[in-house]
N, C-alpha and C positions, 0 to 999 in steps of 0.2 A: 702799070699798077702803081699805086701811089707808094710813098715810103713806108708812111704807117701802116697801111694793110699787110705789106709786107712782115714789119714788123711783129703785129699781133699773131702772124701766123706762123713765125718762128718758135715765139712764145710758147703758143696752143701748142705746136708740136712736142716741146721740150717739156711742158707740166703732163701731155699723154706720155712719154717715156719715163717720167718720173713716177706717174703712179702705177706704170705697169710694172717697172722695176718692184717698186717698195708693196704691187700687189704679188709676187714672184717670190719674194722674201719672207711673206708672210705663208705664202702656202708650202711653201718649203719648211719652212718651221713645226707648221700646224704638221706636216709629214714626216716628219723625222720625231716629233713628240709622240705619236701615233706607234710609230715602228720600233718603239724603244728608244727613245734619245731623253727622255724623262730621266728620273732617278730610278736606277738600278733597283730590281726586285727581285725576291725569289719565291715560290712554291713550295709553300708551309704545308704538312701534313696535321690534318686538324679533327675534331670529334664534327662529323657531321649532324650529329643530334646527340641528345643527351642519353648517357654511358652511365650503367650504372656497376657497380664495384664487383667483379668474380663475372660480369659479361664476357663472353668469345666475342669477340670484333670481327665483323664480316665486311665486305666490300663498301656494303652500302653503309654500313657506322662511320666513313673516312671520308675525306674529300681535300683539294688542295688550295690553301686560301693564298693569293702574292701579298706578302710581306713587304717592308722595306728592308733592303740587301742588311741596313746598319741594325736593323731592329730583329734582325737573324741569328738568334746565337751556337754556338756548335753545338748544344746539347739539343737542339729542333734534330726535326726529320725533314731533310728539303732534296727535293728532286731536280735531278740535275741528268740532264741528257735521258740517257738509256739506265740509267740508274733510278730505280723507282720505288722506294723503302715502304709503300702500300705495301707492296706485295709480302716484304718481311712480314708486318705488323699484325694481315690478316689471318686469323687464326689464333690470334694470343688473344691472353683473357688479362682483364681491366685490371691491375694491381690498386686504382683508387677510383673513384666516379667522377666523370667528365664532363664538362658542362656544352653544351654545342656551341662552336667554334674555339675551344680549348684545344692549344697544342696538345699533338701528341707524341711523348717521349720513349725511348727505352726504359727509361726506370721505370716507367708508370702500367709495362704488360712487363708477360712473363709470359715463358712455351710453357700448358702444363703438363706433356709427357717430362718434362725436367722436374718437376714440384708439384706436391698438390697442392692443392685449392688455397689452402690455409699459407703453408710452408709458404710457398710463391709472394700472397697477402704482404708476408712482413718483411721490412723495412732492414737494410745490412745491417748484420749483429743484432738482431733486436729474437725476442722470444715470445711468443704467445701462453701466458696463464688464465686461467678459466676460475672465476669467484662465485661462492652461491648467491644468489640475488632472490628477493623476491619483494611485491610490490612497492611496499612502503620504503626498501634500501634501494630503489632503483628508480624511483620517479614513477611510482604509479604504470611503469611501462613505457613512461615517452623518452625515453635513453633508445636510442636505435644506432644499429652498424654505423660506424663515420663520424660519430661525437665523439668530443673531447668532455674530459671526466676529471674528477678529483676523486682520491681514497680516500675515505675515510674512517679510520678506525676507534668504536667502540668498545668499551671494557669496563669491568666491576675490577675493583681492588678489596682485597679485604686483610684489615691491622688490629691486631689486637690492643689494645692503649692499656688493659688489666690485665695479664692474666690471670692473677690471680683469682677475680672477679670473675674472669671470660666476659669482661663488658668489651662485647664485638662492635665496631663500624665501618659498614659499609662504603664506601665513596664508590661513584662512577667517573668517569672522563675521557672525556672524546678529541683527535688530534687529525689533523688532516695530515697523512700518511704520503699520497703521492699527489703532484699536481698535474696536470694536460696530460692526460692518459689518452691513446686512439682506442676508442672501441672495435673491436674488428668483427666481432659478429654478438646475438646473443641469441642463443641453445646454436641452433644452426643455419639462422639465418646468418646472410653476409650481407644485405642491400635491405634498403628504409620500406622497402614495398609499396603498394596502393598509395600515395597522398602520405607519405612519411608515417602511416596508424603506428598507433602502441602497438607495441611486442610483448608477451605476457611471457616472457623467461623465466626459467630456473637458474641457470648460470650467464653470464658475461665472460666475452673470450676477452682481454687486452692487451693492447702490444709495450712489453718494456722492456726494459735491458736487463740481462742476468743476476744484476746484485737486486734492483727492483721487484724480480721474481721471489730472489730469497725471502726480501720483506711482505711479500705477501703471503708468501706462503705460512712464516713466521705469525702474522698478523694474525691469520685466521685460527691459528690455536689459540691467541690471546681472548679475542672476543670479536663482533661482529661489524663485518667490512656493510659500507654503503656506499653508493656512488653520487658524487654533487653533479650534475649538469653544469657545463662552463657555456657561458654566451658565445654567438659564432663571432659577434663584435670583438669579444674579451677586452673590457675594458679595464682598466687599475680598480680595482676593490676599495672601497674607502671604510673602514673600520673605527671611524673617529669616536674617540670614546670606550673603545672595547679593550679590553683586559689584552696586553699583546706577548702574554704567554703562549709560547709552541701549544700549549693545550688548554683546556676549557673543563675543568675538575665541576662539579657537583652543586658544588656550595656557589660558583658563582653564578650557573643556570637556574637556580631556585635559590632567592630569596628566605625564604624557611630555613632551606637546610642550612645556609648562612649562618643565620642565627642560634640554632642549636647550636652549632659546630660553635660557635665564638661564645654562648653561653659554657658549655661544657667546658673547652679547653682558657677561658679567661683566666679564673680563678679555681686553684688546687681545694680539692676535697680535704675539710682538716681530717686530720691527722684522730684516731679515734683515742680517746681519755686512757691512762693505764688505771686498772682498777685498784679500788682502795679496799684499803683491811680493812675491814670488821671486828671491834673487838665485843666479848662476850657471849652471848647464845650466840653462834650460828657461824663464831670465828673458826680459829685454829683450834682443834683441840687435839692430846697428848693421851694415850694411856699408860701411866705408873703399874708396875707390878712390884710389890711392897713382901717379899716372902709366899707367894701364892694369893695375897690379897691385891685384885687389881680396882684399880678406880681410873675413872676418866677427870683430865684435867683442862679445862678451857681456859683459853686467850685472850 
């Protein structure tokens, strides 16, 4: 056999073990990525479909989605071995609405033989108060369970500037009372219903903290609460140009009354003339008694 044939078939042998090798390496790879040799994951506990607020969660509302192990935080519910926290979770009710594939947390159910419906609803230390509402202070009805709200408080003032006159005036003035309020139900709904429809309430349940409570309750003898709908965006408010007093008085929502007000209190009513004497008919007069003879004497 010649030299060179020889040679080329050393060659050919050694580039087939080269790629058998480096095909050996590859499926090995492709096998151990396969079986786990990837980046570590774990088995999130998740809303298998959309959950809505005061739901019992049943088996099928839940399902386990693999996370990445970094992207796992302890406050997740992640299954590990023979430890399987569906099982806790099944049975409790939704303390907020879940979107599907939303973690699901402890904080977020509650058992309700522990609490009811409502109790359960609110947020550590927080209180539920209930305001009367109706169309016009509530948005026509499109305020439903789950929004964020602003208070705001309504009132007449009344001053008297004479009394001795009793020349009364009225003023109103309105002040936003509380900001991002949770709605948590309203009469007894707790969830948006059908395609989020208006709600035609009489009252609004909202969740705030104990002093917040006070002022609302305070508020309502004053004069009459409404509620603003906040954007689910919330973006910064831009009031360029607006009067940026805590409150919004009378005179600068009408123009009119503006005016009155700044005619009236400009310039002081004068002061009314003292009267002048009269002398002759119709002055002063005197009666003389002269010995039993009287006469009248004028001024």
């Amino acid at each position: 056999m010649r030299p060179i044939a020889v040679i080329l078939l050393v060659v050919a042998v050694l580039a087939a073990g080269l790629a058998a090798f480096l095909a050996k390496r590859w499926v090995d790879a492709e096998s151990a990525r396969q079986d786990g040799g990837g980046p570590a994951t774990a088995e999130v506990l998740v809303a298998a479909r959309e959950i809505q607020v005061g739901a019992v969660l049943q088996a099928g509302d839940l399902r386990y989605d693999k996370w990445p192990l970094s992207a796992a935080s302890p406050r997740l519910l992640i299954k590990a071995g023979a430890d399987d926290p569906m099982v806790t979770v099944v049975g409790s009710v939704a303390r907020f609405a879940m979107a599907d594939g939303e973690p699901v947390t402890l904080a977020g159910v509650f058992k309700q033989e522990g609490a009811g419906l409502l109790a359960g609803m609110l947020g550590p230390g927080m209180r539920a108060v209930s305001v009367a509402i109706t169309n016009p202070s509530a948005v026509s009805g499109f305020i439903t369970p789950g929004d964020r709200v602003d208070v705001v408080l309504g009132a007449d003032v009344t001053r008297s500037d004479n009394q001795a006159s009793n020349d009364t005036i009225v003023k109103f003035a309105a002040e936003t009372l509380l900001e991002d309020i949770r709605v948590l139900a309203i009469d007894q709904q707790f969830a948006r219903g059908n395609n989020a429809a208006a709600i035609q309430g009489k009252t609004a349940t909202l969740e705030v903290t104990p002093k917040q409570a006070e002022l609302l309750t305070t508020a309502g003898l004053i004069g009459q609460l409404s509620l603003a709908l906040r954007s689910t965006a919330n973006p910064v408010a831009t009031d360029a140009g607006v009067n940026k007093e805590p409150f919004t008085p009378d005179t600068e929502a009408s123009r009119a009354l503006k005016s009155l007000h700044e005619g009236k209190t400009s310039a002081p009513e004068p002061e009314p003339a003292a009267p002048t004497r009269r002398r002759g008919r119709g002055g002063a007069s005197v009666k003389i008694n002269r010995g039993g003879d009287i006469s009248n004497k004028s001024f």
